[in-house]
C-alpha positions as CSV (number, residue, x, y, z in Angstrom):
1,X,112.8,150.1,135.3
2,X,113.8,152.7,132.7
3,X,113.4,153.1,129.1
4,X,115.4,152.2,126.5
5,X,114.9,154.8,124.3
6,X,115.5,157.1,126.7
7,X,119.5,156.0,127.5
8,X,119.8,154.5,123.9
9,X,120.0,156.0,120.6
10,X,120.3,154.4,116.9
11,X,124.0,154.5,117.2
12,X,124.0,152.0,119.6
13,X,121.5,149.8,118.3
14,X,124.0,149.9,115.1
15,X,127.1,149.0,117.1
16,X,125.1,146.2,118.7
17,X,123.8,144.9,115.3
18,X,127.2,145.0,113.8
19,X,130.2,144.8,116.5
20,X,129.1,143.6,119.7
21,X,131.6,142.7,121.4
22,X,133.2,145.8,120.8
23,X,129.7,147.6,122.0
24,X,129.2,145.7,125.0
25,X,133.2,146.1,126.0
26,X,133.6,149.8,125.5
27,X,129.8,151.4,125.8
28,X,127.9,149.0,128.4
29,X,128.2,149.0,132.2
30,X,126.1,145.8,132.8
31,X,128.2,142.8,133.6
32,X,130.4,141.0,135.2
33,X,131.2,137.3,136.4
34,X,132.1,134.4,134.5
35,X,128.9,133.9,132.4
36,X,129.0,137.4,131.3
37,X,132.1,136.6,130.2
38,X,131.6,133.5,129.0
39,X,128.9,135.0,126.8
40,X,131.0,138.1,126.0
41,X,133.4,135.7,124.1
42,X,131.4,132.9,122.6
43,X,127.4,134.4,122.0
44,X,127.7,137.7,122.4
45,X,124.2,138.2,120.7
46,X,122.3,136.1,123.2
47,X,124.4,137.3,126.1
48,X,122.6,140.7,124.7
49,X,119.0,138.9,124.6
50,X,119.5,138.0,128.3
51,X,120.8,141.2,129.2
52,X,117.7,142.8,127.3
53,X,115.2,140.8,129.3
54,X,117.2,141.3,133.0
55,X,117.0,145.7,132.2
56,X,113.7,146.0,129.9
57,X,111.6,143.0,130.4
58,X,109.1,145.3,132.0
59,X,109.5,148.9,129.9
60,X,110.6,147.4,126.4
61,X,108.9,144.3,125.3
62,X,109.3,144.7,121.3
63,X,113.3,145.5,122.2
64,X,113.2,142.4,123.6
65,X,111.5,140.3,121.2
66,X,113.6,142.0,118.3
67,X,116.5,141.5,120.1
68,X,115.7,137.7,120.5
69,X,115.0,137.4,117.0
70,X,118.1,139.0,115.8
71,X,120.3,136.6,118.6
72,X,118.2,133.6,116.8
73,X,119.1,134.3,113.8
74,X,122.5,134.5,114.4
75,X,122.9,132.1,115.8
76,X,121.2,129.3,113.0
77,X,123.5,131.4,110.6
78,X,126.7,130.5,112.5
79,X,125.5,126.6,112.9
80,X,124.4,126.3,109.4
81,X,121.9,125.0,107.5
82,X,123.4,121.8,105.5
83,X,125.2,119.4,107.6
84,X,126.9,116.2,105.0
């Protein structure tokens, strides 16, 4: 496993946090298959979670936890918090 940090820099980590799917289209090598896809087009932010845990489960834990809070988040903002 590598580091993050190492391949990573805060430019990224802003592309992720504000375009996505642009980030993970144009500046990530990781994926491929129908789920990536899948995820690619309709959670982007927790197909980044997943692919978090798969490359720096090991190396990067609080990457991984941030980035599962920031996928959480958005994704009780899209849903919405008042249903009538």
């Amino acid at each position: 496993m590598h580091d993050f940090w190492d391949t990573h820099s805060g430019w990224f980590i802003l592309g992720m946090l504000c375009f996505p799917r642009l980030t993970m289209l144009f500046f990530t090598s990781y994926g491929s298959g129908f789920l990536y896809w899948a995820g690619w087009l309709f959670v982007p932010q927790l197909t980044v979670a997943v692919i978090a845990i798969i490359l720096y489960g090991e190396t990067n834990s609080g990457v991984d936890l941030l980035t599962w809070i920031w996928a959480l988040i958005c994704l009780v903002s899209k849903t919405g918090g008042d249903h009538d």
